[in-house]
MDAnalysis code that builds the backbone (N, CA, C; Angstrom):
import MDAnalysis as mda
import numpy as np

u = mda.Universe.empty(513, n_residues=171, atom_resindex=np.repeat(np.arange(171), 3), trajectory=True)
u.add_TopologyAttr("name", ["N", "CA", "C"] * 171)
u.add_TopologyAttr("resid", np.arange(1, 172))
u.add_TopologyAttr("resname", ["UNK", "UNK", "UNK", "UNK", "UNK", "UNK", "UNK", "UNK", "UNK", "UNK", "UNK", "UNK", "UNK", "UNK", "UNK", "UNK", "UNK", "UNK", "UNK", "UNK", "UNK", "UNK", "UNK", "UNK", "UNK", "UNK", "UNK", "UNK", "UNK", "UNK", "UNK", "UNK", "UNK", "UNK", "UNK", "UNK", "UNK", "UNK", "UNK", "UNK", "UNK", "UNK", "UNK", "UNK", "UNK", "UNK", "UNK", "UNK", "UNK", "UNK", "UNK", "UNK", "UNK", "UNK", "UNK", "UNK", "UNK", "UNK", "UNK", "UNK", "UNK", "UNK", "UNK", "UNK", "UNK", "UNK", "UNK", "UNK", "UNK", "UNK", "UNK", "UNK", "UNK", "UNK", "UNK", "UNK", "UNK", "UNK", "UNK", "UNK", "UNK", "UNK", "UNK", "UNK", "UNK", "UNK", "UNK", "UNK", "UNK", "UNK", "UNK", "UNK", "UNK", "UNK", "UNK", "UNK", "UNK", "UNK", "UNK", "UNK", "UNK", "UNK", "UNK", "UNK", "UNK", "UNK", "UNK", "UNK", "UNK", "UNK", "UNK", "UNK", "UNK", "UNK", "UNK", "UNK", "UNK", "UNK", "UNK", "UNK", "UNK", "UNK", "UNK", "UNK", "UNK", "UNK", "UNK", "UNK", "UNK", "UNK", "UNK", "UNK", "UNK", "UNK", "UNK", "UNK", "UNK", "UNK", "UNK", "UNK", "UNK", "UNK", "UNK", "UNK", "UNK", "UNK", "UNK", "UNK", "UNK", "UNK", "UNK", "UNK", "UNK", "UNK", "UNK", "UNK", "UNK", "UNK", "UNK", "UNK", "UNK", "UNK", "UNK", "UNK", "UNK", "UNK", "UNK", "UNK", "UNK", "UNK", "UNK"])
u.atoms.positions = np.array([
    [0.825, -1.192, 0.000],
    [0.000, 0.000, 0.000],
    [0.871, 1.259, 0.000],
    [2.094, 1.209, 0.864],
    [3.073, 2.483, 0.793],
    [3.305, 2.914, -0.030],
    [3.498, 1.714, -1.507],
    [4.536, 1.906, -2.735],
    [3.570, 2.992, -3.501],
    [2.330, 2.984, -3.312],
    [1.240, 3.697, -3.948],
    [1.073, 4.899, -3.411],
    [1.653, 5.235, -2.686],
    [1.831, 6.571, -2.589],
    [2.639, 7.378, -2.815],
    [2.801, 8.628, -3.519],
    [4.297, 8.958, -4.424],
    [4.389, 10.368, -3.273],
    [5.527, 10.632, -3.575],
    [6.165, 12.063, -2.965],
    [6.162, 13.099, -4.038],
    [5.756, 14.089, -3.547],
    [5.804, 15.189, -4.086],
    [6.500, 16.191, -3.824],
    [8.503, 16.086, -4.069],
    [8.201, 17.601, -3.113],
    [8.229, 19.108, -3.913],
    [8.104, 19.971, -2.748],
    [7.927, 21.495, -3.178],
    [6.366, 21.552, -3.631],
    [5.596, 20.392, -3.408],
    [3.933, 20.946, -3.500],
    [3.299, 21.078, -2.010],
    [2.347, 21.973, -1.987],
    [2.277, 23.293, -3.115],
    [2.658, 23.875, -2.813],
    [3.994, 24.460, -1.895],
    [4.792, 24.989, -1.897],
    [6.045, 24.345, -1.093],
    [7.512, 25.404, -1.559],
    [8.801, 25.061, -1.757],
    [8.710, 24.507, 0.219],
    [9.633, 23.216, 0.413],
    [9.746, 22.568, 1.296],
    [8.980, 21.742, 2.010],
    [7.095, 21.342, 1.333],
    [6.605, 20.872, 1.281],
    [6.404, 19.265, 0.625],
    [6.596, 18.255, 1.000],
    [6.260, 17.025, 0.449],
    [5.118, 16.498, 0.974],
    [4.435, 16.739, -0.382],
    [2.645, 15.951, -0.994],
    [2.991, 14.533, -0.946],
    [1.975, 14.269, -0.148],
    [2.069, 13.231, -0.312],
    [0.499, 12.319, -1.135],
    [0.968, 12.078, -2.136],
    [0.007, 12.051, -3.517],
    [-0.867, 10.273, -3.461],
    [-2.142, 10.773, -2.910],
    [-2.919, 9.261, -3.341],
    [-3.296, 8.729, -3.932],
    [-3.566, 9.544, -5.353],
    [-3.938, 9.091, -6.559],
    [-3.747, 7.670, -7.145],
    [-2.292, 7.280, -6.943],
    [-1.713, 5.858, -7.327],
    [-2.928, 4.848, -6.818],
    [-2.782, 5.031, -5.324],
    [-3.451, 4.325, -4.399],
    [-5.305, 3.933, -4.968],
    [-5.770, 5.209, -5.222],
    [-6.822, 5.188, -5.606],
    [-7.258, 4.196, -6.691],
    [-6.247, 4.270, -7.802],
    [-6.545, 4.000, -8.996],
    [-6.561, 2.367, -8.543],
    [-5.794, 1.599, -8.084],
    [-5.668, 0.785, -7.307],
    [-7.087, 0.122, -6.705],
    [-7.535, -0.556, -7.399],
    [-9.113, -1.172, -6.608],
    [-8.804, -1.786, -5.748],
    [-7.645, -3.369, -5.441],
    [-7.714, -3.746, -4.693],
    [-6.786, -3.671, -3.529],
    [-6.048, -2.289, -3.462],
    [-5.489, -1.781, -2.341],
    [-6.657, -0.601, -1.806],
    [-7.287, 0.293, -2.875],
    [-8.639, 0.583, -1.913],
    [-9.561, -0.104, -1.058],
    [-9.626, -1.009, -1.567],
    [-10.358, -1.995, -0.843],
    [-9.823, -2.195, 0.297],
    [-8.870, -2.644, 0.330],
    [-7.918, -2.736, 1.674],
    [-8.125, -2.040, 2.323],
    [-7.525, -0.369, 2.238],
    [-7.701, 0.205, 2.583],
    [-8.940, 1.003, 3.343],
    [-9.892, 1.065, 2.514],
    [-11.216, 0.878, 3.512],
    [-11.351, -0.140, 4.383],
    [-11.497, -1.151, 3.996],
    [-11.493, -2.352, 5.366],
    [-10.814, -1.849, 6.351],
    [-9.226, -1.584, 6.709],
    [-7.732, -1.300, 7.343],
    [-8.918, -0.205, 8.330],
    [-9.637, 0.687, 7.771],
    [-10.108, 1.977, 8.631],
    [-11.316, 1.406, 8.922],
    [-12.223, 0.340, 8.260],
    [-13.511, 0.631, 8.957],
    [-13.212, -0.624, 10.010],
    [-12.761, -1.651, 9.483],
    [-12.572, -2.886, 10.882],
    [-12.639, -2.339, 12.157],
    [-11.986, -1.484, 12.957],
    [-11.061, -1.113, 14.099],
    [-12.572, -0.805, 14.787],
    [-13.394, -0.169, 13.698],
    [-14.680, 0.731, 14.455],
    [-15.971, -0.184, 14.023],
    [-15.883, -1.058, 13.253],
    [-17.113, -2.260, 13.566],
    [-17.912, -2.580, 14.322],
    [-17.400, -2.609, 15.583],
    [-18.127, -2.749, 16.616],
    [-18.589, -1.626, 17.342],
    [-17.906, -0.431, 17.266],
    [-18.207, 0.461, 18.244],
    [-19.451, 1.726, 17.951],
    [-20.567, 0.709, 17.427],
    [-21.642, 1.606, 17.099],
    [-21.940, 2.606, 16.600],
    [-20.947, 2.944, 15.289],
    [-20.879, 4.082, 14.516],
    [-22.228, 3.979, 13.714],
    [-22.629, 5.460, 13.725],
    [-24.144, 5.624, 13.144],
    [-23.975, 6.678, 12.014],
    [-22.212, 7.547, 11.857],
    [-22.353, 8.407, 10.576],
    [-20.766, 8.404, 10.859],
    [-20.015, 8.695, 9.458],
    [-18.856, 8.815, 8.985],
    [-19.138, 10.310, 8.212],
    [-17.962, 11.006, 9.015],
    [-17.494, 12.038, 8.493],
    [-16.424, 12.634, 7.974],
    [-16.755, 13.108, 7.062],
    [-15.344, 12.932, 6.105],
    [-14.825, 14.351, 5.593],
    [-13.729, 14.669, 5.777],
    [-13.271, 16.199, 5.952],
    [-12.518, 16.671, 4.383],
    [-13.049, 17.798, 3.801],
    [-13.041, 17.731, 2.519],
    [-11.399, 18.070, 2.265],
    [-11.091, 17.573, 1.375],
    [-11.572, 16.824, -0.258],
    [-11.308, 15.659, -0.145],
    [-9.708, 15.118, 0.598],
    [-9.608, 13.781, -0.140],
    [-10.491, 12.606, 0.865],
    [-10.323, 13.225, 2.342],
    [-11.375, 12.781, 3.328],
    [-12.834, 11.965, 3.075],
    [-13.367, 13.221, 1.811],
    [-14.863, 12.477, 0.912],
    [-15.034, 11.200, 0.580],
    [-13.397, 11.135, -0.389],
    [-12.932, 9.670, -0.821],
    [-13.166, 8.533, 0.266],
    [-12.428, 8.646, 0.990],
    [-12.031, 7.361, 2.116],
    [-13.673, 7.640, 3.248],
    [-13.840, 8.320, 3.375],
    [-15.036, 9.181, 4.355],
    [-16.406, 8.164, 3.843],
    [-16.855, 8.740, 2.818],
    [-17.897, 7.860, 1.657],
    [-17.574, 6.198, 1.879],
    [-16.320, 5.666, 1.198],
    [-16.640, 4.236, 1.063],
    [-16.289, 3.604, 2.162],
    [-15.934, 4.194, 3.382],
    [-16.144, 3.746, 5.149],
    [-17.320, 3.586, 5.421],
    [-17.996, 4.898, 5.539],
    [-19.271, 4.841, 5.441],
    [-20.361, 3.771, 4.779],
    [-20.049, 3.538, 3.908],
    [-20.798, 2.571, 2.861],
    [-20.300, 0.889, 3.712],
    [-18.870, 0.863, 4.091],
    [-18.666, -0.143, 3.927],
    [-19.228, -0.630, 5.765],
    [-19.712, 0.251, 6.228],
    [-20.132, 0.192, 7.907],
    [-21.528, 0.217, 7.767],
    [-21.985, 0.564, 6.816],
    [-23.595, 1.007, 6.213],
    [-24.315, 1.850, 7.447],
    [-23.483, 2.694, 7.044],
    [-24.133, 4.017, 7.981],
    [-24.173, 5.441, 7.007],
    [-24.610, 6.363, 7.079],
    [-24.432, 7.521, 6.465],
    [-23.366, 8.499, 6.527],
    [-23.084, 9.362, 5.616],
    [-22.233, 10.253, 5.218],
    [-22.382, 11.607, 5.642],
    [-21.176, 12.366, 6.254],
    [-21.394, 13.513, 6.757],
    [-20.101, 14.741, 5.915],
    [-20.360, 15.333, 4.833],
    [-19.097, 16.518, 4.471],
    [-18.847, 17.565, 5.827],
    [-17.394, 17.870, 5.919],
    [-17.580, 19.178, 6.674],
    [-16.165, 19.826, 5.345],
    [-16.900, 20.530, 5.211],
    [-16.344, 21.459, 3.891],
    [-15.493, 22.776, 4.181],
    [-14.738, 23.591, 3.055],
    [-14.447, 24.694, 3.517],
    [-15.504, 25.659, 3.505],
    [-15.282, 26.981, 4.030],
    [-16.293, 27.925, 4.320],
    [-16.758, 28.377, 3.056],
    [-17.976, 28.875, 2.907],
    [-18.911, 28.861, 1.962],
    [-19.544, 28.259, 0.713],
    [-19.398, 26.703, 1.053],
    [-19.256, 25.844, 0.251],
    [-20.491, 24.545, 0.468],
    [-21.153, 24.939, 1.077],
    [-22.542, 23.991, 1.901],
    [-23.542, 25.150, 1.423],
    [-24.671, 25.000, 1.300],
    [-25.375, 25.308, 0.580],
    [-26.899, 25.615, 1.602],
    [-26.843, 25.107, 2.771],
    [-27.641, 24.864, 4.091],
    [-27.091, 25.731, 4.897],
    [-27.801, 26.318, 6.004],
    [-27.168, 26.881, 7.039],
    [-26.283, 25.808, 8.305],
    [-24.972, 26.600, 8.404],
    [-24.004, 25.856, 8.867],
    [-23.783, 26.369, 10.666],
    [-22.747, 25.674, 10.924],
    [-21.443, 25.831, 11.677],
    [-20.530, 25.445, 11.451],
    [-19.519, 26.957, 12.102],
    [-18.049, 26.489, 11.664],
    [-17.313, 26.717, 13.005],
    [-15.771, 26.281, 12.458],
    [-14.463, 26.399, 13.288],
    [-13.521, 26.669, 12.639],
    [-13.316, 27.534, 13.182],
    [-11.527, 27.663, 12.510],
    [-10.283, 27.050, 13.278],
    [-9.197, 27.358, 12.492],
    [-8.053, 26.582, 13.454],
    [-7.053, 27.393, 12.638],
    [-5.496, 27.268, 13.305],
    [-4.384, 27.916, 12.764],
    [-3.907, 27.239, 11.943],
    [-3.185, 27.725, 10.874],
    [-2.039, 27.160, 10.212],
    [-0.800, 27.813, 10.789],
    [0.264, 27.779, 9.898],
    [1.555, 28.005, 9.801],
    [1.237, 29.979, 9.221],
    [0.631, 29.992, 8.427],
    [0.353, 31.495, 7.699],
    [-0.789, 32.520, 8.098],
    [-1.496, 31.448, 8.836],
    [-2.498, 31.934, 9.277],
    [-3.637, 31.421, 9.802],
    [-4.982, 31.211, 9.075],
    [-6.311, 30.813, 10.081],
    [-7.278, 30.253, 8.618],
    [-7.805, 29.173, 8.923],
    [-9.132, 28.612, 8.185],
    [-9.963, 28.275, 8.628],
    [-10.969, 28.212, 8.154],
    [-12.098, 27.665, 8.596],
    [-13.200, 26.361, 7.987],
    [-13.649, 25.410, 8.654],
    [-14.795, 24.465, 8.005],
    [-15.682, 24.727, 8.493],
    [-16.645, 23.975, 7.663],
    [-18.196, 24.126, 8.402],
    [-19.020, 22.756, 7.959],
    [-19.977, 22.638, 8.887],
    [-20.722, 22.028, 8.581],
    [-22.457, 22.572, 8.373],
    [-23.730, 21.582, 8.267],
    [-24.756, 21.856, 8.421],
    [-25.304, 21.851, 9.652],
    [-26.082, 22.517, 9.922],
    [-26.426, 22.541, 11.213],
    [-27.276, 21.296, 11.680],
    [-27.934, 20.829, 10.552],
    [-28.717, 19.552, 11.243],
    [-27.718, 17.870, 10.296],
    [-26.641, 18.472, 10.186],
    [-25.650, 17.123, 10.024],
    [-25.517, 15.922, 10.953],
    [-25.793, 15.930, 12.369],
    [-25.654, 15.142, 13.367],
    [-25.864, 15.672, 14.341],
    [-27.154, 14.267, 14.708],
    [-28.232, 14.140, 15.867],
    [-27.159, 14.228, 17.382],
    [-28.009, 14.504, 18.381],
    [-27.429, 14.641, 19.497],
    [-27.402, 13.438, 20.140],
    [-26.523, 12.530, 20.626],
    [-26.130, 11.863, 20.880],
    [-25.744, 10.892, 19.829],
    [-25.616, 11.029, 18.681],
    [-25.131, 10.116, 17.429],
    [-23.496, 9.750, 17.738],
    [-23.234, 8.947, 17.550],
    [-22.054, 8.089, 17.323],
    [-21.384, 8.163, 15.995],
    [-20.237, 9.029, 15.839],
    [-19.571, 9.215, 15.261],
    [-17.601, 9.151, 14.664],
    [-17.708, 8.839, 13.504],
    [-16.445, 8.513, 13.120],
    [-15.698, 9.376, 11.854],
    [-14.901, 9.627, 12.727],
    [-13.727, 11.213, 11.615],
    [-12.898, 10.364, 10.452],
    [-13.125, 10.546, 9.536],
    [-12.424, 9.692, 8.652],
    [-11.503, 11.066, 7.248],
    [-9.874, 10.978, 7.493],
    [-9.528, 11.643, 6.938],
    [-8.361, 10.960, 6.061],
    [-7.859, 11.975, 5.131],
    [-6.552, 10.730, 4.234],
    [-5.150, 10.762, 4.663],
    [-5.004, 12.039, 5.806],
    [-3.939, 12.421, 6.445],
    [-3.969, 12.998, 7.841],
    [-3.404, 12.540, 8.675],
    [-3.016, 14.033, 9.807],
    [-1.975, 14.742, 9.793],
    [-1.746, 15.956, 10.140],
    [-0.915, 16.556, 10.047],
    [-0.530, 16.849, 11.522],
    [-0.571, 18.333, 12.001],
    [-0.762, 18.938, 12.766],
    [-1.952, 18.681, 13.674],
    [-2.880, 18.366, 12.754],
    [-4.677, 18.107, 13.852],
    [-5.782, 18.888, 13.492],
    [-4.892, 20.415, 13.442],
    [-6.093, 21.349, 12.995],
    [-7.621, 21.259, 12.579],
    [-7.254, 21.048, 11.112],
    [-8.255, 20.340, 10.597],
    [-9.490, 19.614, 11.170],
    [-8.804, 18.462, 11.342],
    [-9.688, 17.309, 12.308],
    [-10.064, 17.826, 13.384],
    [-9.092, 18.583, 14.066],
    [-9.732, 19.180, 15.455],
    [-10.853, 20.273, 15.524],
    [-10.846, 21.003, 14.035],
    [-12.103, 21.463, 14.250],
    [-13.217, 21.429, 13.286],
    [-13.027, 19.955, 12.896],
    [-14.350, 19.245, 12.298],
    [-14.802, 18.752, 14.139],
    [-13.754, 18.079, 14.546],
    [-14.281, 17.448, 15.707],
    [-15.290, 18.712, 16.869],
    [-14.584, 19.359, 16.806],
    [-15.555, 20.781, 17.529],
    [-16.896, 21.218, 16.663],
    [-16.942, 20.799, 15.604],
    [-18.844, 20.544, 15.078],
    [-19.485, 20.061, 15.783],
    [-18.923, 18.405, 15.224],
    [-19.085, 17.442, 15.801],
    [-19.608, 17.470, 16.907],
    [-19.068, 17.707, 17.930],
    [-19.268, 17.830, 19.467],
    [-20.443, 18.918, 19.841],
    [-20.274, 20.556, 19.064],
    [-21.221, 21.550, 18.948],
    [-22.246, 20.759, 18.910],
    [-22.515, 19.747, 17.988],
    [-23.897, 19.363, 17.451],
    [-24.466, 18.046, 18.818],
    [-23.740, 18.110, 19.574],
    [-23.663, 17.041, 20.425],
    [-23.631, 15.544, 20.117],
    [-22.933, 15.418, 19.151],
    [-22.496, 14.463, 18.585],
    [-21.074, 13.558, 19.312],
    [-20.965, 12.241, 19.745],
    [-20.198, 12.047, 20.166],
    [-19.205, 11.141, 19.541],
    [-18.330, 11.457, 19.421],
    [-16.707, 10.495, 18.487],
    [-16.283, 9.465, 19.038],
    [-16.316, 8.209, 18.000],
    [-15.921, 6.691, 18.645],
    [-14.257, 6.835, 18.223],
    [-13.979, 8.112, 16.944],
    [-12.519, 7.489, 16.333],
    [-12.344, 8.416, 15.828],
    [-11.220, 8.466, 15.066],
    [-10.697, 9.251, 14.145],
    [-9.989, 8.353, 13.361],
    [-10.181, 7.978, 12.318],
    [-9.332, 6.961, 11.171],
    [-8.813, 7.892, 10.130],
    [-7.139, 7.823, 10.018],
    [-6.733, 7.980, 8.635],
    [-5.766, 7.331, 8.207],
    [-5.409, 7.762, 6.752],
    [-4.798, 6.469, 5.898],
    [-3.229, 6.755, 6.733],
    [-2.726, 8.045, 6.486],
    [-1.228, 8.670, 6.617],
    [-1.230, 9.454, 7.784],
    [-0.502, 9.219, 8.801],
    [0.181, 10.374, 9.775],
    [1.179, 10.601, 9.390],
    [1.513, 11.939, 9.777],
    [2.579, 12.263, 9.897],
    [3.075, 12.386, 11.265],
    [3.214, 11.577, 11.962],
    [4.092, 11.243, 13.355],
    [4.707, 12.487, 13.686],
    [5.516, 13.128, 13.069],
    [6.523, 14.241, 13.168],
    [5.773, 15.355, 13.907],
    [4.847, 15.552, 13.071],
    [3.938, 17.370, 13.657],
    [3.050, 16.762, 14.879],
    [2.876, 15.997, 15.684],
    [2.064, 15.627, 16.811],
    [0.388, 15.898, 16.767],
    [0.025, 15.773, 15.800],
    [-1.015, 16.257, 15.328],
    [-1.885, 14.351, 16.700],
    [-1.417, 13.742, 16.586],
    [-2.019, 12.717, 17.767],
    [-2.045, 13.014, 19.267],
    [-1.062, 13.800, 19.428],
    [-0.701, 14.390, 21.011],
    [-1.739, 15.383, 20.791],
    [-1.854, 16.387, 19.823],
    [-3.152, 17.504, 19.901],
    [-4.596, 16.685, 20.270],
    [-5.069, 15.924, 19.703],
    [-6.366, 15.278, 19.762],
    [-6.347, 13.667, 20.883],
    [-5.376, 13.522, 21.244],
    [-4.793, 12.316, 22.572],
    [-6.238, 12.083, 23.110],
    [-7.317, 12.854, 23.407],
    [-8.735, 12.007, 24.248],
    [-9.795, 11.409, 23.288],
    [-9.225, 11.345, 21.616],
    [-9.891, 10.581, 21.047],
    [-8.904, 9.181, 20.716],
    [-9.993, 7.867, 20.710],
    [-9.604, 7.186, 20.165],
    [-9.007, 7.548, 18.325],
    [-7.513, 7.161, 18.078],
    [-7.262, 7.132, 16.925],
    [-6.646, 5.784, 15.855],
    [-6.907, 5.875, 14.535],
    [-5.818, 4.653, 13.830],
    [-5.699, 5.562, 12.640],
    [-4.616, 4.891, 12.686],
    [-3.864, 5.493, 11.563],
    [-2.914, 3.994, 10.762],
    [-3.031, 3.774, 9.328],
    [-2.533, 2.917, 8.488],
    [-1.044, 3.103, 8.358],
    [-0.494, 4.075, 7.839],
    [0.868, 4.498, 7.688],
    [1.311, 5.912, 8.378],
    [2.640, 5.691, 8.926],
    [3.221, 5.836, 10.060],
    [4.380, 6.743, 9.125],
    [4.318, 8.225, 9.223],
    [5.789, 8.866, 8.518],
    [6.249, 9.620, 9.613],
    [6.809, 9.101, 10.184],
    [8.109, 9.287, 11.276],
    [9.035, 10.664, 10.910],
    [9.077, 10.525, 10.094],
    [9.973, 12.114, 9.727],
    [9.740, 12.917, 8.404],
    [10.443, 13.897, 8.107],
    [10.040, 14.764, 6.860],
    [10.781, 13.926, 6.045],
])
């Protein structure tokens, strides 16, 4: 599954390495895998919606979802939902973004699972997970394909259960 993922560096910008899933994708029966690898772990633990943090998140987010047969939840960038939302922002390195979701995306007390194609830092995830929670929604997991070990983006979010498939230890 590693070999299917290529390096990119200097995207999208200089000292940056992308790390590119496309290979992977094209790949039916390492997707496959790969969904299984993320939804197994949470099988049992009464997941009732998979949420999947845009863009490549949708990908892996969707056929978790499908493959747990539960429903699908986007949390998108800002102004990009079409429903009245909530959002969160979080920091980057340059500055500040924001996601959002719908406001009636997830029931209060629903059982929920974060499904993304990377962690980084956390950001992100950490404030899909602050929807999430807004909506009183409660998190069984956080599944993604790639960490990046390096930026502690697992030490940021440490009171959720997490899995993660591949393990990048350094830049």
């Amino acid at each position: 599954m590693e070999t299917l993922i290529r390096d990119i560096p200097d995207f999208p910008k200089k000292g940056v390495v992308f790390k590119d899933i496309t290979p992977l994708l094209g790949n039916a029966a390492a997707l496959a895998e790969v969904v299984d690898r993320l939804a197994v772990p949470f099988a049992d633990a009464g997941v009732e919606a998979v949420v999947g943090i845009e863009s490549r998140g949708f990908i892996f987010g969707s056929l978790v979802a499908q493959r747990l047969g539960v429903g699908f939840v986007p949390v998108r960038k800002l102004g990009k939902l079409p429903y009245k939302t909530i959002q969160a922002s979080y920091d980057l390195e340059y500055g500040r973004d924001s996601v959002e979701m719908h406001v009636d995306a997830i029931a209060p007390g629903q059982k929920v699972l974060v499904v993304d194609d990377l962690i980084a830092t956390g950001g992100t995830v950490g404030a899909a997970c602050q929807l999430i929670e807004q909506l009183g929604g409660q998190i069984v997991g956080l599944a993604f394909v790639i960490e990046l070990s390096f930026l502690k983006g697992r030490h940021r979010l440490s009171r959720y259960r997490m899995h993660s498939l591949i393990d990048v230890s350094s830049e």
